[in-house]
C-alpha positions as CSV (number, residue, x, y, z in Angstrom):
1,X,-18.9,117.0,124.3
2,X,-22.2,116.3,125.7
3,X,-23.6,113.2,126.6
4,X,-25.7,113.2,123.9
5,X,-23.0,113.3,121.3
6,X,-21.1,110.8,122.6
7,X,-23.9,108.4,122.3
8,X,-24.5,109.4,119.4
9,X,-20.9,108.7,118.4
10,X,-21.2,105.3,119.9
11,X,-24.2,104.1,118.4
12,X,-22.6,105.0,114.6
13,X,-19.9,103.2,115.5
14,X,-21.4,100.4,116.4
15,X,-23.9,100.4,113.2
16,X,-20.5,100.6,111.1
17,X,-19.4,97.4,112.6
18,X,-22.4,95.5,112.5
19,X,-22.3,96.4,109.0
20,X,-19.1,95.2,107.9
21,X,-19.5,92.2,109.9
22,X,-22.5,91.5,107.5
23,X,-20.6,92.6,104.7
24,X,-18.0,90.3,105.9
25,X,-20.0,87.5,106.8
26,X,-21.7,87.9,102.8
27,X,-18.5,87.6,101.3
28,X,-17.3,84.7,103.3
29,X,-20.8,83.0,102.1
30,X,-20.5,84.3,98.4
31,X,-16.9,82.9,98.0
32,X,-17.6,80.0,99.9
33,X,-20.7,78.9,98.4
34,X,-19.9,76.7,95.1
35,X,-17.0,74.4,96.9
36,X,-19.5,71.4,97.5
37,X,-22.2,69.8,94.9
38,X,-25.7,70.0,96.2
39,X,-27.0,66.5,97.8
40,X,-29.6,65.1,98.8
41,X,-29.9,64.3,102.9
42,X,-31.5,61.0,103.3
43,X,-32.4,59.6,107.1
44,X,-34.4,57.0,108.5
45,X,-37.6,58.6,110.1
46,X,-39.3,57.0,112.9
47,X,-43.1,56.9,111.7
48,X,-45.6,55.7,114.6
49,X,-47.8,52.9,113.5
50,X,-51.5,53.7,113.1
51,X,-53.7,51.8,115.7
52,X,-55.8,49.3,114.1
């Protein structure tokens, strides 16, 4: 096995797992999605007065 192989080896290996890491990940977010109602976020906002 050369050492060009081998890295090619590797670097399929590690596209498969990024892969079902996102896969993963998109299913967690999928399933996950719906549990809480949509809100509104409401915070004070410090607003620098104008000189006059």
């Amino acid at each position: 096995m050369t050492i060009e192989m081998r890295g090619r080896g590797l670097l399929w290996v590690f596209a498969f797992a990024v892969s079902l890491a996102a896969v993963a990940l998109g299913t967690f977010a999928w399933v996950d999605g719906g549990r809480r109602p949509v809100r509104d976020i409401v915070m004070p906002v410090a607003v620098p007065e104008l000189p006059k």
